[in-house]
N, CA, C and O atoms as a GROMACS GRO file, in nm:
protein
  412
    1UNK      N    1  -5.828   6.214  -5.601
    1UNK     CA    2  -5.935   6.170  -5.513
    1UNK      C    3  -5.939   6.265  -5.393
    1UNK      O    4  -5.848   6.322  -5.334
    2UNK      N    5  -6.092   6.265  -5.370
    2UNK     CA    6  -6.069   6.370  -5.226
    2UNK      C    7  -6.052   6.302  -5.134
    2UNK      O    8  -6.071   6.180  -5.127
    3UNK      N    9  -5.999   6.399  -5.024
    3UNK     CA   10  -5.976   6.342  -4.891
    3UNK      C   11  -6.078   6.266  -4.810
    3UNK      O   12  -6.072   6.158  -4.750
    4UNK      N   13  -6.192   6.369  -4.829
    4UNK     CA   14  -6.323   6.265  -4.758
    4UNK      C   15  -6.344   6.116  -4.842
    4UNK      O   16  -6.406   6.024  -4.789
    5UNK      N   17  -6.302   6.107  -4.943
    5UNK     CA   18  -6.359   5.956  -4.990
    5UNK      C   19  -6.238   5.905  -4.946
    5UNK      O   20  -6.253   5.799  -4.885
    6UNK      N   21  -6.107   5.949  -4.956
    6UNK     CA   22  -6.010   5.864  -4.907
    6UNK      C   23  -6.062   5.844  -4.755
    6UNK      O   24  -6.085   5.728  -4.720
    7UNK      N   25  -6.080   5.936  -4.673
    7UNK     CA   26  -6.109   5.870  -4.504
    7UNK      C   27  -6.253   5.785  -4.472
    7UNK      O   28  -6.275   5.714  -4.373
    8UNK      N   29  -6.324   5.807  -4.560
    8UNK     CA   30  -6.439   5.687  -4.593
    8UNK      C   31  -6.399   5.577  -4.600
    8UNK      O   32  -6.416   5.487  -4.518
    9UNK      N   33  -6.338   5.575  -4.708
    9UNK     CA   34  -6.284   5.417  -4.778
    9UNK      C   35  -6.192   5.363  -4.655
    9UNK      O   36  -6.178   5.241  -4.647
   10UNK      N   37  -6.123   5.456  -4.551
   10UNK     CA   38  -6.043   5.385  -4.497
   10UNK      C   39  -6.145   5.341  -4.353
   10UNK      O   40  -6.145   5.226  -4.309
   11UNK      N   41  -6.219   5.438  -4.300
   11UNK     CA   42  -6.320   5.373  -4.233
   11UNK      C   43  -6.424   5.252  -4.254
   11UNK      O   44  -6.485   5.194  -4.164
   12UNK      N   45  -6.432   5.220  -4.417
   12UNK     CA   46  -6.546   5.081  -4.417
   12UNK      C   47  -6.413   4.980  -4.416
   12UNK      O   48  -6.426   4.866  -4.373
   13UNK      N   49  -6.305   5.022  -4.457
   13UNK     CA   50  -6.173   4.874  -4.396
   13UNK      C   51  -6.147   4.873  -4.295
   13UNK      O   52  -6.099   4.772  -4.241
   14UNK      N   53  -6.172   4.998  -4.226
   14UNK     CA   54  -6.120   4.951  -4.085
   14UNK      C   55  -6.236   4.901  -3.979
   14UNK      O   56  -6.207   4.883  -3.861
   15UNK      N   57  -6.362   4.882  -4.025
   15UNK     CA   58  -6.481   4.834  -3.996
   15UNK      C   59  -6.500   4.699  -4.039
   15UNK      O   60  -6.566   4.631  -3.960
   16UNK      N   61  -6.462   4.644  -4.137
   16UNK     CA   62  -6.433   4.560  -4.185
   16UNK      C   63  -6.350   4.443  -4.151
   16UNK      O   64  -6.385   4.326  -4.152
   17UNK      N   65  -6.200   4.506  -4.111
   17UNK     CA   66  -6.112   4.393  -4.009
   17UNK      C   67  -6.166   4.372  -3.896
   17UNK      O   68  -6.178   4.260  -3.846
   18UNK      N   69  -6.216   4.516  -3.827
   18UNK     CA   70  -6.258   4.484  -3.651
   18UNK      C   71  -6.379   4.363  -3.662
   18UNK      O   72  -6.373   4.261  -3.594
   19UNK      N   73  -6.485   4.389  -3.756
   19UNK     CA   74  -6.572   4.304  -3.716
   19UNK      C   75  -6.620   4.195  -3.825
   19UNK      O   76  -6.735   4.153  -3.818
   20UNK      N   77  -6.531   4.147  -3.931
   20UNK     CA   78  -6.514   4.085  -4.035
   20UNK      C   79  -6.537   3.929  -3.929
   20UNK      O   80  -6.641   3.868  -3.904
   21UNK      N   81  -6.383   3.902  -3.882
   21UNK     CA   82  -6.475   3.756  -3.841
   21UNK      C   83  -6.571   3.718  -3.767
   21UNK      O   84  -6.639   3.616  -3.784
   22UNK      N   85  -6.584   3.818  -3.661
   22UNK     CA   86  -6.720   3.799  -3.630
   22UNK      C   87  -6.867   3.809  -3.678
   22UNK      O   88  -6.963   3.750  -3.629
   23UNK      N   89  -6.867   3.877  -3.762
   23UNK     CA   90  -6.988   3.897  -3.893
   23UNK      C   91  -6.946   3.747  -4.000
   23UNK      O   92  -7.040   3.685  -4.050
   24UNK      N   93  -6.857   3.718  -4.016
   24UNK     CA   94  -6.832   3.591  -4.088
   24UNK      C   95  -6.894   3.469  -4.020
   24UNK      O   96  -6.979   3.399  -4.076
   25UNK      N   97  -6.844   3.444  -3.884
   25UNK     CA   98  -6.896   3.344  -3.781
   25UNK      C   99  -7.046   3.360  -3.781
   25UNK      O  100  -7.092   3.248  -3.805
   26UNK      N  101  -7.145   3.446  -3.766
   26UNK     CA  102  -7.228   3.439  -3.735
   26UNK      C  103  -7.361   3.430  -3.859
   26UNK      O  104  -7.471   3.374  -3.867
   27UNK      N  105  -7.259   3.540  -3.965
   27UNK     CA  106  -7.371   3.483  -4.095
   27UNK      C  107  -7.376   3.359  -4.149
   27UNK      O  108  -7.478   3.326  -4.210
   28UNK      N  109  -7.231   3.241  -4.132
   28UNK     CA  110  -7.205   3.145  -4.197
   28UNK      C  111  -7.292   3.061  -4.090
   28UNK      O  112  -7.328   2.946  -4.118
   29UNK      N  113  -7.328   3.131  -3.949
   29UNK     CA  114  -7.387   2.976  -3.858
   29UNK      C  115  -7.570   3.002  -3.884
   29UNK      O  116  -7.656   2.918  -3.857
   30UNK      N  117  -7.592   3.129  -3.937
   30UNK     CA  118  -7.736   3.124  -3.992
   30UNK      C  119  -7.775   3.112  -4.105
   30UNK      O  120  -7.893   3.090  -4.132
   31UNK      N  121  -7.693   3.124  -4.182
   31UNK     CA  122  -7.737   3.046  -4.299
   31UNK      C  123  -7.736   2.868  -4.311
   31UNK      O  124  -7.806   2.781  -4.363
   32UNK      N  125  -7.645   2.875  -4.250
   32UNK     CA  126  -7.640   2.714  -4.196
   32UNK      C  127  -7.810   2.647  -4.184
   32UNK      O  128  -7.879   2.573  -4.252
   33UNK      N  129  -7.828   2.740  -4.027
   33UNK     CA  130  -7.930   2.678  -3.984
   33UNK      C  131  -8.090   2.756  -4.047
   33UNK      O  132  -8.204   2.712  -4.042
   34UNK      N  133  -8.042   2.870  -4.097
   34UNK     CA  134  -8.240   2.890  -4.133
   34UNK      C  135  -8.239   2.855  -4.300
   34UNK      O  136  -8.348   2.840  -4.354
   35UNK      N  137  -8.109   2.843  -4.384
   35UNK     CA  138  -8.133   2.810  -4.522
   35UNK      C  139  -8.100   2.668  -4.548
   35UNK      O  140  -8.174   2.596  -4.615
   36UNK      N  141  -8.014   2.637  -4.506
   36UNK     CA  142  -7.977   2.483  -4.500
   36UNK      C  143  -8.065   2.362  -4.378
   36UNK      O  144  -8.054   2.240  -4.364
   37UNK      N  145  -8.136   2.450  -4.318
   37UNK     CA  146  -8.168   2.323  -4.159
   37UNK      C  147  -8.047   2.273  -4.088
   37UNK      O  148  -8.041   2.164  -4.030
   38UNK      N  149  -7.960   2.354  -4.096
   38UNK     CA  150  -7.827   2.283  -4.005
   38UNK      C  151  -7.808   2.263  -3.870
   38UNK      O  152  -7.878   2.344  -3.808
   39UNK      N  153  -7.757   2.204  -3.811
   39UNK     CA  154  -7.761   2.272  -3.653
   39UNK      C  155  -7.583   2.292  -3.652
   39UNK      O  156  -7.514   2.218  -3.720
   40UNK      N  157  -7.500   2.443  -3.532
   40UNK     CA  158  -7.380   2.447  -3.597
   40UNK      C  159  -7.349   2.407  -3.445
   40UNK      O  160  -7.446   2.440  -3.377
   41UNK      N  161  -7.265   2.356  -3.379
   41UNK     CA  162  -7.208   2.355  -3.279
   41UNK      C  163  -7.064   2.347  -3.257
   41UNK      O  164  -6.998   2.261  -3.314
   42UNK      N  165  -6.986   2.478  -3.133
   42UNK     CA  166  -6.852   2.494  -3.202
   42UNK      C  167  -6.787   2.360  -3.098
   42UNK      O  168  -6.666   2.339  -3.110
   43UNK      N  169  -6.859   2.283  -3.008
   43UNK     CA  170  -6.788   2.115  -2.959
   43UNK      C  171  -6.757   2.021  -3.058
   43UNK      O  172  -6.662   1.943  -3.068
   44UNK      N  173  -6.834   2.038  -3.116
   44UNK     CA  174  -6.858   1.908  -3.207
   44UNK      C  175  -6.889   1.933  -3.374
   44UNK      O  176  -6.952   2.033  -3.408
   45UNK      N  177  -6.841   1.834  -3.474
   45UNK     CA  178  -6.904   1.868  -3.621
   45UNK      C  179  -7.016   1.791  -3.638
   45UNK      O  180  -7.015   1.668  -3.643
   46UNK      N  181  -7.115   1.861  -3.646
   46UNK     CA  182  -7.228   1.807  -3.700
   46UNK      C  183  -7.265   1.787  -3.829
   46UNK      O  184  -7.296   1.888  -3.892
   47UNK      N  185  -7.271   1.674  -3.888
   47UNK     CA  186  -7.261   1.652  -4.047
   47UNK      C  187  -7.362   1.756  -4.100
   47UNK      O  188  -7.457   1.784  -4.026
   48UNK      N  189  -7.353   1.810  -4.208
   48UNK     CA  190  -7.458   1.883  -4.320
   48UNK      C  191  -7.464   1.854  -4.388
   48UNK      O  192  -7.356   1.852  -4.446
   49UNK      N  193  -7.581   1.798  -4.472
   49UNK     CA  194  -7.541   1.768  -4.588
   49UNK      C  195  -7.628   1.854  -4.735
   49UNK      O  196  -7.743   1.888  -4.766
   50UNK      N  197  -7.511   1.858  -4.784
   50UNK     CA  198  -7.637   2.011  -4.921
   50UNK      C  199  -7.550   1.954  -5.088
   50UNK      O  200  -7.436   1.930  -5.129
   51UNK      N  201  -7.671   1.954  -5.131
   51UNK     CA  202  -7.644   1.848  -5.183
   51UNK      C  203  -7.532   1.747  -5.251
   51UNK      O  204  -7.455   1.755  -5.346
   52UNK      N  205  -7.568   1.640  -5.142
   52UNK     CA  206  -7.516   1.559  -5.157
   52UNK      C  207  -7.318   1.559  -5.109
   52UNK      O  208  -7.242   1.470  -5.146
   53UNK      N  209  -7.281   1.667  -5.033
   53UNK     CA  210  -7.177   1.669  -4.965
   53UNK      C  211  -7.183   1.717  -4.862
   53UNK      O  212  -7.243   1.819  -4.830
   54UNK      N  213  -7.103   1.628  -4.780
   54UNK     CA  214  -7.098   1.704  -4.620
   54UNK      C  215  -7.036   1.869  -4.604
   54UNK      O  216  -6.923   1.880  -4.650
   55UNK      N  217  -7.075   1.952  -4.566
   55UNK     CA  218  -7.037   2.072  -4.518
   55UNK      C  219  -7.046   2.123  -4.388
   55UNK      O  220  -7.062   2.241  -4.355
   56UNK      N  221  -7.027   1.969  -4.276
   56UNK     CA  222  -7.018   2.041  -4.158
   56UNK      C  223  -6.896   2.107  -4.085
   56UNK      O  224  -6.864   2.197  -4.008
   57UNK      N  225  -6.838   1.970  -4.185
   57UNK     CA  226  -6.687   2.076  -4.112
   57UNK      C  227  -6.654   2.203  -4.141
   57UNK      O  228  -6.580   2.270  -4.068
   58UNK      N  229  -6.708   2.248  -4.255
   58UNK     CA  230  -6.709   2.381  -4.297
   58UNK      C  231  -6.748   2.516  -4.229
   58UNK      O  232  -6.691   2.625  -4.213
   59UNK      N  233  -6.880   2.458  -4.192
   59UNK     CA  234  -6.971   2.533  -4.081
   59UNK      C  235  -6.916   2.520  -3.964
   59UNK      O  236  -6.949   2.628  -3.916
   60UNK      N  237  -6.850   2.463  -3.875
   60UNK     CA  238  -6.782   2.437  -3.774
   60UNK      C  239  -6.635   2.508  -3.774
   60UNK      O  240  -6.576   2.539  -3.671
   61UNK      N  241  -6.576   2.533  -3.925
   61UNK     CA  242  -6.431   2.560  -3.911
   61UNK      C  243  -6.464   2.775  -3.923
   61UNK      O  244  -6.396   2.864  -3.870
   62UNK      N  245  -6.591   2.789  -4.010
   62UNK     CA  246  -6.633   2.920  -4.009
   62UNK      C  247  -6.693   2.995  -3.844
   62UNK      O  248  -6.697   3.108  -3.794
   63UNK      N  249  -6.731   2.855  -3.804
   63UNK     CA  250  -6.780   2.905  -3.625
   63UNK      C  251  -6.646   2.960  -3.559
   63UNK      O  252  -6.643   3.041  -3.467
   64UNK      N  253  -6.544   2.906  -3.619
   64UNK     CA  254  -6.442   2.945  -3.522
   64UNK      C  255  -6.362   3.079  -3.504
   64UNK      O  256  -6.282   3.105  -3.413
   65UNK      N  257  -6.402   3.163  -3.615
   65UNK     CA  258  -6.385   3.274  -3.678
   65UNK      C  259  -6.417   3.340  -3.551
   65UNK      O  260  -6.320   3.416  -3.536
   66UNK      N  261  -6.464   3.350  -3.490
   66UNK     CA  262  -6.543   3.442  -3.433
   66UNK      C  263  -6.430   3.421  -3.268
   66UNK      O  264  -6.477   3.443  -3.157
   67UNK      N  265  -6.337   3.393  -3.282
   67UNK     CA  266  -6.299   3.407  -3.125
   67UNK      C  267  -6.116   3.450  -3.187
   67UNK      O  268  -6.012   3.427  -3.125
   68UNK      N  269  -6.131   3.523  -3.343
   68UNK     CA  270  -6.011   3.624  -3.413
   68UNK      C  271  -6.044   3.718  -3.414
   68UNK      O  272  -5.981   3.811  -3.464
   69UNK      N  273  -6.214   3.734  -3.330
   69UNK     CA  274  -6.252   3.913  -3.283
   69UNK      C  275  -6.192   3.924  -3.179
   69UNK      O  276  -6.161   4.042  -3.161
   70UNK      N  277  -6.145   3.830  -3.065
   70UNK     CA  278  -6.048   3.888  -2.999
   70UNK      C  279  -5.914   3.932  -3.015
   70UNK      O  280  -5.840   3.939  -2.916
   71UNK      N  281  -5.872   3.962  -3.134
   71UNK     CA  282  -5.783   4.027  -3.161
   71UNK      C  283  -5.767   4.132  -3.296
   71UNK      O  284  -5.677   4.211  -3.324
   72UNK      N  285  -5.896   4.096  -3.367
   72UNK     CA  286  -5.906   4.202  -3.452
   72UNK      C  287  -6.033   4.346  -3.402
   72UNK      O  288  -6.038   4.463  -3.439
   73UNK      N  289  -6.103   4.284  -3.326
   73UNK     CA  290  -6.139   4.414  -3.253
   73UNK      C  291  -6.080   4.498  -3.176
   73UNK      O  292  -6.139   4.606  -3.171
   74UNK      N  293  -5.971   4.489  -3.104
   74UNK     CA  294  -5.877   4.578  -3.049
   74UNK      C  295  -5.811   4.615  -3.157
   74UNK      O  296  -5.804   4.737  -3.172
   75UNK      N  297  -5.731   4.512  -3.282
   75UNK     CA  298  -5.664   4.607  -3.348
   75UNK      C  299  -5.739   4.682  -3.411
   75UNK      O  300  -5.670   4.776  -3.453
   76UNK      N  301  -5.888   4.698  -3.454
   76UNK     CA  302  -5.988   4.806  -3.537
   76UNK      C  303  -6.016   4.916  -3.453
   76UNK      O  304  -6.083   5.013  -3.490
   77UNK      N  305  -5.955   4.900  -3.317
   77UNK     CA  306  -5.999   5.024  -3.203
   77UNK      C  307  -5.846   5.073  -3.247
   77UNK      O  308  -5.867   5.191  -3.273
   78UNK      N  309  -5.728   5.053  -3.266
   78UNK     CA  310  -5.604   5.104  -3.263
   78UNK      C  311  -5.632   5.203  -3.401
   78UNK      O  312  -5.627   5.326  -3.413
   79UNK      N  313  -5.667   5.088  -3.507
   79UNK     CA  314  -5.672   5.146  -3.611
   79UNK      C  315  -5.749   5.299  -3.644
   79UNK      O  316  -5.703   5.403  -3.691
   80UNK      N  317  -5.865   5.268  -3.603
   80UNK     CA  318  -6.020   5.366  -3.560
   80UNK      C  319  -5.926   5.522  -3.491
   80UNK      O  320  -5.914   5.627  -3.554
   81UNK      N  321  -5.878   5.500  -3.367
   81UNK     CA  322  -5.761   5.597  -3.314
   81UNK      C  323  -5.691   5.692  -3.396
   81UNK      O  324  -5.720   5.812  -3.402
   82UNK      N  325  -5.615   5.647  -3.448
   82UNK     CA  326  -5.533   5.634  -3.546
   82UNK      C  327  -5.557   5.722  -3.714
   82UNK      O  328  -5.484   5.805  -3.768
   83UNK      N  329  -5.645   5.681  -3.748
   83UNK     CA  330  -5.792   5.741  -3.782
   83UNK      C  331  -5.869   5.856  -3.766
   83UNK      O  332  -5.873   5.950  -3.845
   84UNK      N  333  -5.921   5.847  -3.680
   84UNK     CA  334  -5.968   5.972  -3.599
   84UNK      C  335  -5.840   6.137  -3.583
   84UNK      O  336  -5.859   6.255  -3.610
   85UNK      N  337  -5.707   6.058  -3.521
   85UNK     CA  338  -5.596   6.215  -3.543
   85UNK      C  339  -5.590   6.235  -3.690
   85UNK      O  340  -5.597   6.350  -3.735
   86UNK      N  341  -5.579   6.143  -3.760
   86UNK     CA  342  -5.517   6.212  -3.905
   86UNK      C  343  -5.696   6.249  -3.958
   86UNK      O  344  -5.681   6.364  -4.000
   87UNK      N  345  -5.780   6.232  -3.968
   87UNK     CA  346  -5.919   6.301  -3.996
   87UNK      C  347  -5.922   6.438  -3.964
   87UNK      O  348  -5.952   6.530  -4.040
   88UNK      N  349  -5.881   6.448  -3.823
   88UNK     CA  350  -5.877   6.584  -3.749
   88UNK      C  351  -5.755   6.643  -3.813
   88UNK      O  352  -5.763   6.733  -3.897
   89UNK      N  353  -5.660   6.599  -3.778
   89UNK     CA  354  -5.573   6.686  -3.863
   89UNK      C  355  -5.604   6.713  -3.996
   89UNK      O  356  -5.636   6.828  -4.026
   90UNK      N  357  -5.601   6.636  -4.072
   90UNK     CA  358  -5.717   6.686  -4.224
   90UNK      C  359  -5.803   6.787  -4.204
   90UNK      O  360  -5.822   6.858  -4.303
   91UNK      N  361  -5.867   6.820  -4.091
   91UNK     CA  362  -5.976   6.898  -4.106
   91UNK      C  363  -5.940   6.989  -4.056
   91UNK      O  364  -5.956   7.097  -4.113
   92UNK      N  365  -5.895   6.985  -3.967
   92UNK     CA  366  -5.778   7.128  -3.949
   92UNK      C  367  -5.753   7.199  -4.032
   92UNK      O  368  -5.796   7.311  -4.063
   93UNK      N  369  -5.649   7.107  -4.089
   93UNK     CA  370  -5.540   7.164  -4.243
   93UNK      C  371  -5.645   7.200  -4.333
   93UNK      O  372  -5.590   7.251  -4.429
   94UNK      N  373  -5.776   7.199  -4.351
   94UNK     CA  374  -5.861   7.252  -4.452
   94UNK      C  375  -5.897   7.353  -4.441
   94UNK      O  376  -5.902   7.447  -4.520
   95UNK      N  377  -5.940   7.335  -4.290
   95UNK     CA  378  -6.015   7.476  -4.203
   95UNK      C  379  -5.945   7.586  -4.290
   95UNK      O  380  -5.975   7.662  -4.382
   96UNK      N  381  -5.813   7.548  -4.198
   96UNK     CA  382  -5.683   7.675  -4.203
   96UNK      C  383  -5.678   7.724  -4.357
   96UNK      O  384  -5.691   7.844  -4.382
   97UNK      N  385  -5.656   7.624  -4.467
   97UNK     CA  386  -5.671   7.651  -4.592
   97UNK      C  387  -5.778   7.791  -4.638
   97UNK      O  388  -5.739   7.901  -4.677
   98UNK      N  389  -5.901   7.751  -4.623
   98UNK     CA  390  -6.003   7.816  -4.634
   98UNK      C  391  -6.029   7.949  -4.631
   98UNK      O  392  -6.071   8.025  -4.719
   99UNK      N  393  -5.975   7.979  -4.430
   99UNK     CA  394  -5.992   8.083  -4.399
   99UNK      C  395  -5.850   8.152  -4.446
   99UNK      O  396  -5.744   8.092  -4.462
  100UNK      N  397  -5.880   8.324  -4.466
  100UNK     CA  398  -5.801   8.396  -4.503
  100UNK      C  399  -5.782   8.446  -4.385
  100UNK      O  400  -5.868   8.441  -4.297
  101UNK      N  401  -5.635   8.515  -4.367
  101UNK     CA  402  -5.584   8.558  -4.178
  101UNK      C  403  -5.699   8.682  -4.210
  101UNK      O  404  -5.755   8.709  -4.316
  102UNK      N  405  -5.705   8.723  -4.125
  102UNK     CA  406  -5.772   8.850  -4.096
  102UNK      C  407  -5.663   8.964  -4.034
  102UNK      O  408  -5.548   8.933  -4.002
  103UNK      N  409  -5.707   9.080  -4.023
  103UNK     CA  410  -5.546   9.176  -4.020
  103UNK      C  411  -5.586   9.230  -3.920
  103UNK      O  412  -5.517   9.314  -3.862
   0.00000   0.00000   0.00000
């Protein structure tokens, strides 16, 4: 595998943890409310019902997702960092590959 698909692949995971629960929290509270008619509120469970079972607590326990971006968005900035030297160094180490010394 090449290197660029390996540092791809590791950039859509590391895009992925940083903003996973917060993209989770927020698609699970609109689908709620524009496909289901739900209303989501993170005080209180507001019953849902589709068919024929409640799913508010569901929608309420997915709202909560969204306050584990305070700690997976810093670690996706560590990660991202982290990331970024070994890319560069990769691209370095290719550069250098490439070119022949000159005399």
């Amino acid at each position: 595998m090449r290197a660029r698909t390996v540092f791809i692949i590791l950039l859509i995971l590391i895009v992925l943890v940083a903003l996973g629960p917060a993209l989770l929290a927020v698609i699970s509270q609109e689908i709620a409310e524009r496909v289901f008619g739900c209303q989501v509120n993170l005080n209180y469970t507001i019953p849902c019902v589709i068919g024929g079972k409640d799913y508010g607590q569901t929608f309420y326990d997915l709202g909560f997702l969204i306050w584990y971006s305070y700690l997976s968005i810093p670690a996706g900035g560590v990660l991202l960092a982290i990331w970024a030297v070994a890319a560069l160094i990769a691209l370095i180490g290719s550069r250098r590959k490439r070119k022949p010394e000159q005399a």
